[in-house]
C-alpha positions in Angstrom: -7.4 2.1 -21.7 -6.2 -1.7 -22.3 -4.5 -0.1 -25.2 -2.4 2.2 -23.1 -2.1 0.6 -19.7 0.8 -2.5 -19.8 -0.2 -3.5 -16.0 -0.9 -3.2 -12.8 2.1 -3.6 -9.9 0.7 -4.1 -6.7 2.1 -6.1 -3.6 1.0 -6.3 0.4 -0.4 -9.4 -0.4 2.3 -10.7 0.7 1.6 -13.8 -1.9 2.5 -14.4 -5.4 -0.3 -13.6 -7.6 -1.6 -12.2 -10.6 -5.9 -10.9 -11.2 -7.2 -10.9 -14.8 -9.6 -8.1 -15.5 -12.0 -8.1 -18.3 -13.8 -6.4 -21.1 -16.8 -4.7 -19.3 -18.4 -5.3 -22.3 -17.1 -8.4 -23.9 -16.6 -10.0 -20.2 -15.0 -13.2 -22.0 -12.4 -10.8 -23.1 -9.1 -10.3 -20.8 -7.6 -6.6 -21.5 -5.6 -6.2 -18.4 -3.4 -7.8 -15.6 -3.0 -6.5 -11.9 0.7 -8.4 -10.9 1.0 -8.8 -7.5 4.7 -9.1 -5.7 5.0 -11.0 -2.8 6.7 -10.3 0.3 10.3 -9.5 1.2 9.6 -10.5 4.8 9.2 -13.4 6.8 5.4 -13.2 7.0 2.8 -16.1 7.9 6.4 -18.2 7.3 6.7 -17.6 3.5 10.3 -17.1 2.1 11.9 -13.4 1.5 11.6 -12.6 -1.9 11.5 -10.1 -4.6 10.7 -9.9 -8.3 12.3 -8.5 -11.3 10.1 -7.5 -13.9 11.4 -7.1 -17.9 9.7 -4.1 -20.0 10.4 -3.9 -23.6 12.5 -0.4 -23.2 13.9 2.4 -25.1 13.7 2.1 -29.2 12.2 3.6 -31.7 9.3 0.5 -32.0 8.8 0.3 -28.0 5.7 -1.6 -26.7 6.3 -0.7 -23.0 4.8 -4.1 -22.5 5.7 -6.7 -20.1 8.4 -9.1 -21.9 9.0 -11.3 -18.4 9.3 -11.7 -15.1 11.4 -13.7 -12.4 10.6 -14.4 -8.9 13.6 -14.9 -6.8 13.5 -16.4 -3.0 15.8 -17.1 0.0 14.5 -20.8 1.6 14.3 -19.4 5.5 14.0 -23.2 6.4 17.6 -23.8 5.2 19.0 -20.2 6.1 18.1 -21.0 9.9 19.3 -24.4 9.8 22.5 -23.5 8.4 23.0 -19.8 8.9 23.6 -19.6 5.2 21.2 -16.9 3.2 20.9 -18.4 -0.3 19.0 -16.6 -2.9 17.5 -18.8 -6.0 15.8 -17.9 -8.7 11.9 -19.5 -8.3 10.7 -19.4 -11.4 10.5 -17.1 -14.4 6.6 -16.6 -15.7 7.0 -17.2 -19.6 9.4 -20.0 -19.3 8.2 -21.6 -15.8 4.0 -21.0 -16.6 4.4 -21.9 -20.2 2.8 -18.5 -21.1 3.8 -17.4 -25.4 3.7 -13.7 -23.6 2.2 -12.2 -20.4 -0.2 -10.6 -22.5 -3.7 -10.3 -21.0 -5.5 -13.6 -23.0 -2.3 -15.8 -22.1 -3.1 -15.3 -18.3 -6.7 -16.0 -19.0 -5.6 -19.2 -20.7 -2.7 -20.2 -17.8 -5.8 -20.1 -15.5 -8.5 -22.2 -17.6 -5.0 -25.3 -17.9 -5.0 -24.6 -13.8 -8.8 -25.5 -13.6 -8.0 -28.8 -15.1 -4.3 -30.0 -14.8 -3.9 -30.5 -11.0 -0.2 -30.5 -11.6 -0.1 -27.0 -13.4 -2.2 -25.5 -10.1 0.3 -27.3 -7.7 3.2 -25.5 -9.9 1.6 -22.0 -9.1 0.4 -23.1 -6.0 4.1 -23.1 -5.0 4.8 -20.1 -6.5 2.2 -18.3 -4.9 3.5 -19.4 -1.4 7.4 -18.6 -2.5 8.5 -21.8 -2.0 7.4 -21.8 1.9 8.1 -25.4 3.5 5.0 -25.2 5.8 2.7 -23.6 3.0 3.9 -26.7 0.5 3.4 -29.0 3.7 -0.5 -27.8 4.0 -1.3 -28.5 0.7 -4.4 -26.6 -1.2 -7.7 -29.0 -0.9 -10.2 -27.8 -3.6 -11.9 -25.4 -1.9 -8.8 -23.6 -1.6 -7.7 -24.2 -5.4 -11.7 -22.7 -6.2 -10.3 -19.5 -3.9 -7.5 -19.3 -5.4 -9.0 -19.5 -9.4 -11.6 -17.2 -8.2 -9.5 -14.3 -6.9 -8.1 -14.5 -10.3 -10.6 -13.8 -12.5 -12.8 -11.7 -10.2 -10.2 -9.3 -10.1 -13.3 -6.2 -10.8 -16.1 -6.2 -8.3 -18.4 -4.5 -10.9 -18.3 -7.7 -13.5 -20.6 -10.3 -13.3 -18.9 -13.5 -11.5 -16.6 -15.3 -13.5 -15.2 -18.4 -11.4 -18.6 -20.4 -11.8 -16.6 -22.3 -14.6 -14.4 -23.6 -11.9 -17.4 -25.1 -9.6 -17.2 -28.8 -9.1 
């Protein structure tokens, strides 16, 4: 159904994140994305936030496909200090991720950069935590960036394991 589906929208994750699910039987192939909002709350101290996805609408040639997306955040660090709830705009996927499109085999490819540019994982790492202070402050060792790349691509139970790329 990878022809008809456009994505998955999920949240009580309460993180930013996104799962890649593949082919059952090409599993190299990506044909869907599970998008996962984070919180609006205050939970495990990662900022209030909220996402806005962009659909290509109503017209004649609609795809119904997901064009883009922005994650927006209040810093609850700086609203307590200075009783002053500021919204900002975290990041948007395509321009912030570098993604062509959010379709499927971009995602797969946003992940295998992630496995080797440190810099490019510390990016989503921060997105992933909404811009929390004390989640940026803890860092993400390599067991946790091996988690993290795992819950990605294992997003189906029933395929065969696909983060053994990312073993050290």
């Amino acid at each position: 159904y990878s022809h008809i589906i456009r994505g998955q929208f999920y949240g009580h994750s309460h993180l930013d994140e996104f799962r890649i699910h593949y082919d059952v039987n090409a599993p190299h192939k990506p044909i869907g994305i599970q998008y996962v909002t984070p919180n609006n709350g205050p939970f495990h101290d990662l900022n209030p936030s909220y996402r806005i996805f962009y659909i290509d609408g109503d017209h004649p040639d609609t795809t119904r496909n997901v064009i883009d997306y922005e994650t927006w955040v209040m810093n609850l660090t700086h609203s307590n200090l200075y009783d002053d709830p500021h919204w900002y705009q975290l990041y948007s996927a395509r321009r912030d991720l570098q993604l062509p499109s959010l379709a499927p085999r971009h995602w797969d490819h946003l992940v295998q950069r992630m496995a080797k540019d440190p810099h490019m994982f510390a990016r989503y790492h921060r997105y992933q935590t909404q811009d929390s202070d004390s989640a940026i402050a803890k860092s993400c060792d390599e067991k946790c960036r091996h988690t993290t790349l795992c819950s990605i691509v294992e997003g189906d139970k029933l395929m065969p394991r696909k983060c053994r790329p990312f073993s050290g």
